[in-house]
C-alpha positions in Angstrom: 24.0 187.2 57.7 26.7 184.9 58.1 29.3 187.5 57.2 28.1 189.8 59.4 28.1 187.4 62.4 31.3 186.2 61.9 32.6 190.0 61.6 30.8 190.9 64.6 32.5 187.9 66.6 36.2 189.0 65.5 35.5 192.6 66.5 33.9 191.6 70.2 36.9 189.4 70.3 39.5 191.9 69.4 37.9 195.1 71.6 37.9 192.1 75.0 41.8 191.7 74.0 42.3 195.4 73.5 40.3 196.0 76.9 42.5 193.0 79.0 45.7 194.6 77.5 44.7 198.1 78.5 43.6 196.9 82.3 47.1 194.6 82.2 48.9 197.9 81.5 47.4 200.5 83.5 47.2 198.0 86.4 49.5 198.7 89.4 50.4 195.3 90.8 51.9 196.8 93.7 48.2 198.2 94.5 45.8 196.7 97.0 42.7 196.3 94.9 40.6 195.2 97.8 39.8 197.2 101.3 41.5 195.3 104.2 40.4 196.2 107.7 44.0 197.3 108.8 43.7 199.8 106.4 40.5 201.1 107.9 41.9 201.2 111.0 45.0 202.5 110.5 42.9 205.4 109.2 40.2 205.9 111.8 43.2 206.0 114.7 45.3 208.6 113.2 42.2 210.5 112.5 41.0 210.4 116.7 44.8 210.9 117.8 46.5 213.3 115.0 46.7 216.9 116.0 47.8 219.5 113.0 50.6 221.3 112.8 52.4 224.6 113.2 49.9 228.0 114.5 46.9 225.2 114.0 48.5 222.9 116.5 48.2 225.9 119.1 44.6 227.1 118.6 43.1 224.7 121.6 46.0 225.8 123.8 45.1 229.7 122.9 41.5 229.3 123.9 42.6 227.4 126.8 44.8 230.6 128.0 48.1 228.1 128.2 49.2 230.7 125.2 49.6 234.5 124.5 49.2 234.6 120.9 51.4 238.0 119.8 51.2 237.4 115.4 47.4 238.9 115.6 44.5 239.3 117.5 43.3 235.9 117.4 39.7 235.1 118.0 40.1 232.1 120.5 42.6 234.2 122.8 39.7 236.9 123.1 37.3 234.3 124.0 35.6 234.6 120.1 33.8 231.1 119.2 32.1 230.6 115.8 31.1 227.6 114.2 32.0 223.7 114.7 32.3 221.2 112.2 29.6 218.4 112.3 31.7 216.4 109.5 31.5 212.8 110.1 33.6 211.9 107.0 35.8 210.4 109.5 33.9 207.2 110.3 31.6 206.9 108.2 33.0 203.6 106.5 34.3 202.0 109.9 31.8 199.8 109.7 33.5 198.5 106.9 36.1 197.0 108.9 33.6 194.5 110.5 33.0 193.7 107.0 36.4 192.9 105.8 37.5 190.7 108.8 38.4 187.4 108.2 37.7 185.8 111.7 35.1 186.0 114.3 37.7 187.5 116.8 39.0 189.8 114.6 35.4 190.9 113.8 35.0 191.6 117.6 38.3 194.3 117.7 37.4 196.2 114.5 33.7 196.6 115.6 34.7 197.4 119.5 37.1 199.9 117.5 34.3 201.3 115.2 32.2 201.6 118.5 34.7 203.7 120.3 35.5 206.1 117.5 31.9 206.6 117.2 31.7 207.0 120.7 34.4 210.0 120.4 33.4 211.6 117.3 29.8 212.1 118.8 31.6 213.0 122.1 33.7 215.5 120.6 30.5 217.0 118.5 27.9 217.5 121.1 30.2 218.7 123.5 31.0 221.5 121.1 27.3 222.2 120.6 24.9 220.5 122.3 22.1 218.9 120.6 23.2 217.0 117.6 22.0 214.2 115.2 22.8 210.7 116.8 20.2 208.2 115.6 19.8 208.9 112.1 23.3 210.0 111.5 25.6 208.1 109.1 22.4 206.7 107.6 22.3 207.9 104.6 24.1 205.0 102.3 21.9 202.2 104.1 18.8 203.8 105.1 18.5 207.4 103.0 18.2 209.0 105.6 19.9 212.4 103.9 18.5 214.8 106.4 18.8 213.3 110.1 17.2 214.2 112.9 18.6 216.1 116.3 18.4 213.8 119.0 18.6 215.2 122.7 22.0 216.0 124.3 21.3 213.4 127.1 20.3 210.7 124.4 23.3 211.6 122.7 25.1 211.1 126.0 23.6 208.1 126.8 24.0 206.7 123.4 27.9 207.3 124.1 28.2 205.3 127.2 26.3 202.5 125.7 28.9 202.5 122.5 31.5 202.6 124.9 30.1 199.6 127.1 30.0 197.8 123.7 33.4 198.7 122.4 34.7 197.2 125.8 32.9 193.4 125.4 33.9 193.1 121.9 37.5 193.9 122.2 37.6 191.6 125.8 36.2 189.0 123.4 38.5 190.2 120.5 42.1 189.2 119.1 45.1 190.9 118.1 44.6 193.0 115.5 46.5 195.0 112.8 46.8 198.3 111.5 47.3 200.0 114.7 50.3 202.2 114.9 49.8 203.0 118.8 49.1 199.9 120.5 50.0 197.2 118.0 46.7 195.5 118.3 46.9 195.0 121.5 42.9 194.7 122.8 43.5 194.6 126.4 45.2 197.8 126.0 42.5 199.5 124.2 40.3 198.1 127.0 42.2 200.8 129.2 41.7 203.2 126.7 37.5 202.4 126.3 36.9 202.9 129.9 39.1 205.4 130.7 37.6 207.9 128.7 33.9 206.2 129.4 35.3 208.1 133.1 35.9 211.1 131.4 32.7 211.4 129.7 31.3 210.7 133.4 32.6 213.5 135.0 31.3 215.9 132.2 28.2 215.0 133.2 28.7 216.4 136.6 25.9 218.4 136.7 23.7 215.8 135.9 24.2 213.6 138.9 21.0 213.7 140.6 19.5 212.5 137.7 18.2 208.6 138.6 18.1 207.5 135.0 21.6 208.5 134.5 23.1 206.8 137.6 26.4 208.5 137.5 27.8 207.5 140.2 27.0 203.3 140.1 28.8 203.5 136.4 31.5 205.3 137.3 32.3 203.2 140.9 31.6 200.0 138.6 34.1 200.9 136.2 36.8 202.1 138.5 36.2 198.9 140.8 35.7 196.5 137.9 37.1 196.9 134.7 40.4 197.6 133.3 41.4 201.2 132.8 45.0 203.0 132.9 47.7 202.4 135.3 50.5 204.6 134.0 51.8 206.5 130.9 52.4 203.4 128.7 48.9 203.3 128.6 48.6 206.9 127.6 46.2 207.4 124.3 49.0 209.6 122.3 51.2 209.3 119.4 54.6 209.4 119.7 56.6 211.2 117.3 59.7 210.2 115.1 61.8 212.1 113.2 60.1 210.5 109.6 58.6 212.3 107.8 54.6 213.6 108.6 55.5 211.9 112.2 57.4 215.2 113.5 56.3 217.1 116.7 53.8 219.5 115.7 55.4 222.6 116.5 58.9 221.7 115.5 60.6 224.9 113.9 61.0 223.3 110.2 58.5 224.9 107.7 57.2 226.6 111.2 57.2 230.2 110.7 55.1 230.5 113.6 57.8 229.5 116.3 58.6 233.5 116.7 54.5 234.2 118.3 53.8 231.6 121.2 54.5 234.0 124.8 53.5 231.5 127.6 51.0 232.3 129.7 50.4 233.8 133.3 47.8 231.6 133.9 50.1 228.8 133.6 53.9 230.5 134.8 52.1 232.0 137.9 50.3 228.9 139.4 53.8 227.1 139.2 55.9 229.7 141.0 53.4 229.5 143.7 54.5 226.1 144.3 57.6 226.2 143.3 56.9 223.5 140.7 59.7 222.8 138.4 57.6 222.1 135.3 57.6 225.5 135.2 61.5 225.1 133.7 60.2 222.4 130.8 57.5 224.3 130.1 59.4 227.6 129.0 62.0 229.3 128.7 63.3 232.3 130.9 63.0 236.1 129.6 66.2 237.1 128.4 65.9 240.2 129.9 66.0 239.0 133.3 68.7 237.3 132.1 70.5 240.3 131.2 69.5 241.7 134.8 71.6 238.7 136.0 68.9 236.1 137.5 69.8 232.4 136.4 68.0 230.3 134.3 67.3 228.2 137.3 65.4 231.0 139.2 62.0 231.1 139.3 61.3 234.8 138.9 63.0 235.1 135.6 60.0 233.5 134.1 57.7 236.8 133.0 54.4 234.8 132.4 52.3 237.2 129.7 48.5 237.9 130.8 46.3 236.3 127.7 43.4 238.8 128.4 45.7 241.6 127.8 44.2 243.8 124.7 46.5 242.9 121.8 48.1 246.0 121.8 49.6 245.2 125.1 50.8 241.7 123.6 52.3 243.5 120.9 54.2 246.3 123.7 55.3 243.0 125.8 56.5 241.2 122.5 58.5 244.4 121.3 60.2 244.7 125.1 61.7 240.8 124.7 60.6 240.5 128.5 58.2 237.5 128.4 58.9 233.7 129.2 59.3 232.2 125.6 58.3 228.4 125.0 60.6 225.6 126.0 63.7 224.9 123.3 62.3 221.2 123.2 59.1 221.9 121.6 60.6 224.0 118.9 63.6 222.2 118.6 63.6 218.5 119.2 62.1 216.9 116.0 60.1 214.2 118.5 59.2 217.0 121.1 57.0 215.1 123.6 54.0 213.0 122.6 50.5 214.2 122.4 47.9 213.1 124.5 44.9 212.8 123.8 44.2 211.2 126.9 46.5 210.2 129.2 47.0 208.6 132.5 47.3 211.9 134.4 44.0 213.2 133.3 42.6 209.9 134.3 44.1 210.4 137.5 42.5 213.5 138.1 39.2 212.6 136.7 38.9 209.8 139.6 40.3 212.3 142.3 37.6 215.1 141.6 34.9 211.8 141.5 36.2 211.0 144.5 35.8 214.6 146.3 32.1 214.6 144.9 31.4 211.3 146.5 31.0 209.2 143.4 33.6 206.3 144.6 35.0 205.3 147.8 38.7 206.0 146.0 40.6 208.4 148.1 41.0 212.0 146.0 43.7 212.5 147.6 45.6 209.6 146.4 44.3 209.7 143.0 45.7 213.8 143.0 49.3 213.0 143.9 49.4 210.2 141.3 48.2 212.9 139.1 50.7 215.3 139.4 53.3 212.4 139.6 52.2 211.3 136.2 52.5 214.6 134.8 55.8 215.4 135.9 57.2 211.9 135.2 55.7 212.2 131.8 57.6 215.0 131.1 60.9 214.0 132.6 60.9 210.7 130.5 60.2 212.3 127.4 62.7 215.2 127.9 66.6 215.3 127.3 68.1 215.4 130.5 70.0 218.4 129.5 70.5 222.2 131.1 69.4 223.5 128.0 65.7 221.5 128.3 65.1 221.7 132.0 67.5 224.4 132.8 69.5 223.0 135.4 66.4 222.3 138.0 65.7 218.4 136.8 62.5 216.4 137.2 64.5 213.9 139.4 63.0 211.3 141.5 64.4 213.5 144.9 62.4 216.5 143.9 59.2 214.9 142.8 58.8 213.0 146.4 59.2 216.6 147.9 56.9 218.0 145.4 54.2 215.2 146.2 55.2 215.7 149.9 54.1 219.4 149.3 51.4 219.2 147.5 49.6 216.9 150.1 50.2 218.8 152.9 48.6 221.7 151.2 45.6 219.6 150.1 42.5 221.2 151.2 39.7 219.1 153.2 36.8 220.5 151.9 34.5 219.5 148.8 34.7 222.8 146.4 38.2 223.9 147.4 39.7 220.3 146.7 37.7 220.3 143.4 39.7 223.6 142.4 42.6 222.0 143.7 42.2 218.9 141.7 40.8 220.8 138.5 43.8 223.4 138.3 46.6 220.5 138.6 44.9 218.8 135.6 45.0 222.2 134.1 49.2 222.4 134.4 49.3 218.6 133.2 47.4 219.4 130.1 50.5 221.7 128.8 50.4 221.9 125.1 48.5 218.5 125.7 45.1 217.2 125.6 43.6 219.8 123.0 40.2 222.0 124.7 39.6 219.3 127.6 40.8 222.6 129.9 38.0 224.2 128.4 35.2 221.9 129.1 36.6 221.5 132.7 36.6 225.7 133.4 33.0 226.2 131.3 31.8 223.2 133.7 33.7 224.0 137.1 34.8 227.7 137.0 38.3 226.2 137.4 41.2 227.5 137.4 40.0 230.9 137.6 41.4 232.6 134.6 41.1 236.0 134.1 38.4 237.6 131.8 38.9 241.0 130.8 36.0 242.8 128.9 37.9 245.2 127.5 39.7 242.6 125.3 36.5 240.4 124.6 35.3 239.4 121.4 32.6 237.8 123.4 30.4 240.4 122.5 27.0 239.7 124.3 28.7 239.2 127.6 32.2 240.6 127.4 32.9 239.6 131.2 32.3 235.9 130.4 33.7 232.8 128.7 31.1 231.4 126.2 29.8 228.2 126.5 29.9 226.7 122.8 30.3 227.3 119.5 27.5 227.7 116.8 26.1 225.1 114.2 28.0 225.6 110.8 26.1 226.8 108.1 26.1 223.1 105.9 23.5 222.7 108.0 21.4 225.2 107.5 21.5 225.4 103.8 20.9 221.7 104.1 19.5 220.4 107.0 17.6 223.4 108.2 14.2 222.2 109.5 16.2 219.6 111.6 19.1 222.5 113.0 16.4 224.9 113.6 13.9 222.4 115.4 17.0 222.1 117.9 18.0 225.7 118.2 14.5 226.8 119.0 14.4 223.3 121.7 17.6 224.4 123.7 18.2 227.7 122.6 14.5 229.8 122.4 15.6 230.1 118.6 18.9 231.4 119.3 22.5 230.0 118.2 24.2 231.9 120.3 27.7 231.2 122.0 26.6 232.0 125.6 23.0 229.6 125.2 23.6 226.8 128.1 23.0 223.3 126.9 21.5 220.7 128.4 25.0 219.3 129.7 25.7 222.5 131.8 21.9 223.2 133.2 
């Protein structure tokens, strides 16, 4: 017994020596082995703010109708919506940030963080199809709850503002933090940001203003009047691009084959000539064949905008005659192209501006347009080579955007719905190749800008003379969820997931 005591001892003792040499060796000491919040964060940002790259970086702006897409007949150009992701993969360890802290302050910025990224993911989720799980989502590690439930779109909503609300007290009571690559830590900063976009989510509830419980219009006047929110384009929630590597600007012509199929659209080219609005010459560039006719560069009628709504056979005509306004050199060629917003002072600007033509502040909409449009073309005239070949040869210059301003007060309308559209189709030129399918929530909301639907062209198949309204559930859900999906569809929808069904939000 003794033996076989003494042999068992040696062999524990030389398998705990084999086992501490093998975790020595296979141990990379340049490896974090615990989570730090920075690392979290650094995550959860990118993730809110990143936008793909290539022909996936330009699906929001073909739905939107900034783009005439000539490679195919794609879906989103014919107004063809199918499914949404519900995937919360995102943020579903942000509380884990909290965790990980290592001071009370610093707990305070990571949770106001975790807030607002909940706040958009649900945002972005419900917008896209109405009602969604809220309560009982993310639940599943701490309370099993595998199979939520679908909370009501205005619970959803109202469960947003209050995360939002949140999000703002704990980073005013926060510190510094680290692991953010777009504001450097800075709370106050992502103050801005938290009740900036709590005004966004305001306006989208337009619809909803005579609802008491709600009270619209008190949260949005407090919020303008009392708590900090942008005040120019450093403020803007973007990511500015480098020329390292994974940091490029989306659409740069490097492992793009894709540059060759962007025509840019009427819907944009023709609202600019109207005014005579020199974004026009950033935004594209002319068609050579009006070129070759012998207009300048600098003319306005040598931009050929391409009709979106056009059957593709058209698009593919137009594309084989070469006389079509082409994109801009300097997103195709500049490795750091411009920034992208996600949301930036000049939709801000515009947000307050159409609040203020409903009646919902005492802020003048007129004021609040102008610095709208000044935002946008600023914006684009710091973050553009000052170079014939980038704005050909009709500058963003201080001169010209007083004029502009000048102009584009004068023509102001004084009534309610004409300013709206007014207000609602300048946000729609600032959100160039910017601000992903905000354009489309604004135009499914307001009718505005008035883009052209053409039911010859429409996959929209139900009512081919109409934008839909949403996309569908995706099927995850009802292979694994389904009691809970179809509980909601048969709620909002009579039993139908259908594109054209009007949610809550839009009723």
């Amino acid at each position: 017994m003794r033996k076989y005591t003494l042999c068992a001892i040696a062999a524990f003792a030389l398998s705990t020596a084999a086992c501490t040499k093998f975790k020595d060796i296979n141990t990379n000491p340049e490896t974090p082995e615990t989570v730090k919040p920075a690392m979290l964060a650094t995550r959860i940002i990118l993730n809110l703010t990143n936008q793909p790259s290539t022909k996936s970086f330009m699906q929001p702006y073909i739905l939107t109708k900034q783009i005439a897409w000539s490679e195919l007949a794609e879906a989103y150009q014919f107004n063809g919506l199918g499914t949404m992701s519900m995937s919360l993969t995102s943020i579903n360890d942000a509380h884990f940030m909290v965790k990980f802290a290592n001071t009370e302050q610093l707990k305070n910025s990571y949770e106001g963080l975790m807030y607002f990224a909940r706040a958009m993911k649900f945002y972005d989720i419900t917008m896209a199809l109405g009602d969604i799980p809220y309560k009982d989502a993310l639940q599943g590690e701490t309370e099993k709850v595998y199979f939520p439930r679908y909370d009501l779109q205005k619970d959803v909503f109202l469960g947003i503002l209050g995360e939002l609300e949140k999000a703002d007290n704990l980073f005013s009571k926060g510190s510094k933090f680290e692991g953010d690559p777009i504001f450097g830590g800075d709370t106050q900063k992502w103050r801005k940001v938290v009740n900036s976009f709590a005004l966004n989510v305001l306006i989208q509830l337009s619809k909803k203003e005579n609802e008491a419980d709600l009270n619209l219009k008190a949260r949005f006047e407090a919020i303008v009047k009392s708590k900090p929110i942008f005040t120019s384009n450093a403020d803007n929630l973007q990511l500015i691009r480098t020329d390292k590597s994974g940091q490029v600007y989306p659409f740069h012509k490097i492992s793009n084959s894709f540059v060759i199929y962007p025509m840019v659209s009427s819907e944009i080219i023709d609202r600019l000539q109207l005014q005579q609005d020199r974004r026009l010459f950033y935004y594209a560039n002319p068609s050579p064949i009006k070129i070759k006719e012998g207009l300048a560069a600098s003319d306005f009628q040598a931009y050929i905008g391409v009709d979106p709504s056009l059957p593709f056979s058209d698009l593919a005509a137009i594309k084989i005659s070469n006389d079509y306004a082409k994109l801009n050199d300097r997103y195709t060629e500049l490795v750091t192209g411009e920034p992208t917003q996600i949301y930036g002072y000049q939709h801000l600007c515009f947000v307050i501006a159409e609040a203020a033509a409903r009646g919902w502040t005492t802020e003048s909409a007129l004021g609040w347009y102008k610095k709208g449009i000044e935002a946008s073309m600023k914006f684009i005239a710091s973050n553009t080579p000052a170079e014939d070949i980038y704005n050909h040869g009709m500058p963003l210059d201080n001169a010209y955007i007083e004029a502009a301003l000048a102009r584009y007060e004068q023509a102001f309308p004084t009534a309610k719905e004409p300013q709206i559209d007014a207000i609602i189709t300048q946000k729609y030129l600032a959100s160039f190749l910017q601000a992903t399918i905000t354009p489309f929530y604004d135009y499914r909301r307001t009718g505005y800008p008035n883009w052209k639907i053409n039911a010859a062209s429409s996959m929209n198949a139900d009512a081919p003379d109409k934008m839909p309204l949403r996309w569908r559930y995706p099927a995850v859900e009802f292979n694994y969820n389904a009691e809970h999906v179809n509980e909601a569809i048969e709620r909002q929808y009579q039993g139908v997931d259908d594109v054209n069904k009007i949610m809550w939000l839009l009723k």
